[in-house]
C-alpha positions in Angstrom: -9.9 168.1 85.7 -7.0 170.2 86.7 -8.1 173.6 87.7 -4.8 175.8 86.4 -5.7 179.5 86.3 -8.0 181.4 83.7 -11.4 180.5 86.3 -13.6 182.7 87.6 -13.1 180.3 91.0 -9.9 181.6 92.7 -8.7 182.9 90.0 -5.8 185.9 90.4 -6.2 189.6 88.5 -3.8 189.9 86.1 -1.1 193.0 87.9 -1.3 196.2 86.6 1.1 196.6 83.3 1.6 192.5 83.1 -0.5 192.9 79.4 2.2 195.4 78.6 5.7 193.3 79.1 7.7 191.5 76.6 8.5 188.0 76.5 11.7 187.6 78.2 10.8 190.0 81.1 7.5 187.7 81.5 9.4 184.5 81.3 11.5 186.1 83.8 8.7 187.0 86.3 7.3 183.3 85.8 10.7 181.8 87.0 10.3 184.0 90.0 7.1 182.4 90.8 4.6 185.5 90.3 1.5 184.5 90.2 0.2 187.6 88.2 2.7 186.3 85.7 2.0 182.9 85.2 -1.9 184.1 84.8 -0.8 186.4 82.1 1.3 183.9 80.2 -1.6 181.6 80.3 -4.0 184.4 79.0 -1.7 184.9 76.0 -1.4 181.3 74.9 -3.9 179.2 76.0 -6.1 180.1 73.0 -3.5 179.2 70.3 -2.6 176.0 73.0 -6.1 174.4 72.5 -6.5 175.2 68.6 -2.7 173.3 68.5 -4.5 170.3 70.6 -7.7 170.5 68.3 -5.6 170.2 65.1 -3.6 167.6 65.7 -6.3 165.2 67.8 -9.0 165.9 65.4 -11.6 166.4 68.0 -12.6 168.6 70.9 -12.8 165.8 73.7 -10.9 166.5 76.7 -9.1 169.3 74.9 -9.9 171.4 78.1 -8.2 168.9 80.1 -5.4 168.7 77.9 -4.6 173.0 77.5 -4.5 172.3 81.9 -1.7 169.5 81.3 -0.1 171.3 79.2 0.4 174.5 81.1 1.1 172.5 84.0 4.4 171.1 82.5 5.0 174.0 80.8 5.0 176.1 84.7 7.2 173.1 85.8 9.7 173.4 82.8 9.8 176.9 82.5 12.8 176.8 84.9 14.9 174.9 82.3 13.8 177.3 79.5 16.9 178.7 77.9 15.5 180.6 75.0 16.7 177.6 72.5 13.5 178.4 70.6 11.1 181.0 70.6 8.6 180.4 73.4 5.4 179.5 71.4 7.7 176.8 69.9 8.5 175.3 73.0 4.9 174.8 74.1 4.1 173.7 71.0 6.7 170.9 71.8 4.4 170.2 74.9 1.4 170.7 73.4 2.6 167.7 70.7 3.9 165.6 73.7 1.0 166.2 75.1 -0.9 165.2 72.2 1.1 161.9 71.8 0.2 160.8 75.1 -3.6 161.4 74.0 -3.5 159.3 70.9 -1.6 156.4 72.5 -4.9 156.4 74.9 -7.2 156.5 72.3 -5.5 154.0 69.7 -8.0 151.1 71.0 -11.0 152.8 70.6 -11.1 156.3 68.8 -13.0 158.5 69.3 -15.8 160.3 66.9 -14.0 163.0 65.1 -16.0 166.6 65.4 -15.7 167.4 61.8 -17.9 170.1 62.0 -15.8 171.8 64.4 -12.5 170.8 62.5 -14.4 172.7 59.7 -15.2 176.1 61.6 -11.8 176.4 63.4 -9.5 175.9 59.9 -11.6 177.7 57.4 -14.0 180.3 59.0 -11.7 183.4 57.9 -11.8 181.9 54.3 -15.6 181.4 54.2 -16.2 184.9 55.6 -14.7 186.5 52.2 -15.5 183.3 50.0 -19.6 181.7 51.4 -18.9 178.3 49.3 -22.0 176.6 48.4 -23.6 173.3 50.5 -22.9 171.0 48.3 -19.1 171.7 48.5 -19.1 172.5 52.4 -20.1 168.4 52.6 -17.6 167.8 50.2 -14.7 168.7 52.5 -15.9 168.0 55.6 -15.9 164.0 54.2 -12.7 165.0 53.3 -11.7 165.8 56.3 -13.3 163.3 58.1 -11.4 160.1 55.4 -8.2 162.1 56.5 -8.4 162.1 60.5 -9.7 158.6 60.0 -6.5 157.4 58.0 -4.3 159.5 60.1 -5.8 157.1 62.9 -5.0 154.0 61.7 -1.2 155.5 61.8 1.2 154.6 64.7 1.3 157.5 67.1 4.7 159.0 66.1 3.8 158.3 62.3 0.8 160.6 62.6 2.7 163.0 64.4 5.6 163.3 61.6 3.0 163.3 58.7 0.7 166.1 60.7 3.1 168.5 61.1 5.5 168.4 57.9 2.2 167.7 55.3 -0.6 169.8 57.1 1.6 172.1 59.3 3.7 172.4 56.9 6.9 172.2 59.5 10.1 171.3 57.8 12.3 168.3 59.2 15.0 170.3 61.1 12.0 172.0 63.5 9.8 168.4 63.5 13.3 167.2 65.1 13.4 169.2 68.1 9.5 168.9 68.4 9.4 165.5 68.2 12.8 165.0 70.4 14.6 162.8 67.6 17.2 163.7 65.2 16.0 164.4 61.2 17.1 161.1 60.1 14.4 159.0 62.0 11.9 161.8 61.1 12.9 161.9 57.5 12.2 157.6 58.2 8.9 157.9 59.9 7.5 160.3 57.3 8.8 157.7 54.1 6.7 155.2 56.0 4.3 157.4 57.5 3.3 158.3 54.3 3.0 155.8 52.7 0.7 153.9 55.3 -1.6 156.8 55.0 -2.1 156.3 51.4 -2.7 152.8 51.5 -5.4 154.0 53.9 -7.4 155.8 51.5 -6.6 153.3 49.0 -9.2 151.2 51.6 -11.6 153.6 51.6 -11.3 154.4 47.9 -10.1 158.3 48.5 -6.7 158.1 47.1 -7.6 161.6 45.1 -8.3 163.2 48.8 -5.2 162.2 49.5 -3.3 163.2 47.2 -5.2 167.3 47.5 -4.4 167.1 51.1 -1.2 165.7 51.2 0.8 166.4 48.5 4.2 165.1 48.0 7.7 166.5 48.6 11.0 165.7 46.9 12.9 166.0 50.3 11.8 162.3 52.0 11.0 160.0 48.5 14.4 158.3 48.3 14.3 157.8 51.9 14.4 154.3 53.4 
């Protein structure tokens, strides 16, 4: 494993007022190779890095690992930055890269998908104002679980399309520049995308958890 920053071996105090600055001004102190502010950028985002990871894998293995790899490239790039997008959307752009990489590895042989966790991490807020009864709890974590399992017989770059426009909710223009290719093969790999997806559920007999989960848009049917 890649030991970053954010450990309690040889790890650096964050310097005085580094909670305190903006963005730009701690982009700016990163470029200059301050170590104080490369341990504060990592503070900020490492928790919304990982939950990135978790939602699009599906699962919690090696998602340690991963937040490290992706902070890595991101300290490496951060030299090229240029403010194009906002800076959370630019590690997300890693963090999907990233991601990619990790599904290619895993296409052979999947790995068991921590439903219960997927669970916790996307609904806890809602179930603290709305306890929903056991019965329904199962429920949608087999719904969950049919969906991660379809999503996994998708090619990589399918999966990532159909994540992020029908779950994230992402429209094609920023799937585009996450993705690195222009709307029209986006807009193509989401036609076919989805449609793979619903043939498997049609396998497993949950076309109608489909169709709750991922509903359809008018914005890719007539593509081709």
């Amino acid at each position: 494993m890649i030991v970053l920053v954010g450990k309690k071996s040889g790890s650096v105090e964050t310097g005085p007022g580094m909670a305190e600055l903006d963005e730009p001004e701690l982009i700016r102190r990163c470029k200059n190779g301050e170590r104080a502010a490369h341990d504060e950028l990592y503070q900020r985002f490492r928790r919304p890095v990982a939950a990135n990871l978790f939602r699009v894998l599906g699962d919690r293995n090696e998602i340690e690992d991963l937040v490290q790899e992706v902070f890595v490239i991101a300290f490496r790039g951060l030299a090229t930055f240029r403010h194009e997008a906002k800076l959370a959307t630019w590690l997300y752009r890693i963090c999907v890269n990233v991601a990619l990489g990790r599904i290619r590895a895993r296409t052979r042989r999947p790995p068991p998908i921590g439903v219960a966790d997927l669970e916790v991490a996307a609904n806890s807020s809602a179930l603290a104002d709305r306890p929903e009864s056991p019965q329904r709890a199962l429920e949608r974590r087999d719904d969950v679980a049919r969906v991660y399992r379809a999503l996994d017989r998708l090619a990589p770059k399918k999966r990532l399309v159909l994540y992020l426009h029908e779950i994230e909710g992402r429209d094609l223009k920023e799937i585009a520049y996450l993705v690195d290719a222009n709307a029209v093969t986006v807009r193509t790999r989401l036609f076919y995308a989805r449609r793979e997806f619903y043939r498997a559920l049609v396998d497993e007999g949950a076309a109608p958890v489909g169709a709750r989960v991922l509903p359809g848009t008018e914005d890719d049917r007539d593509a081709t």
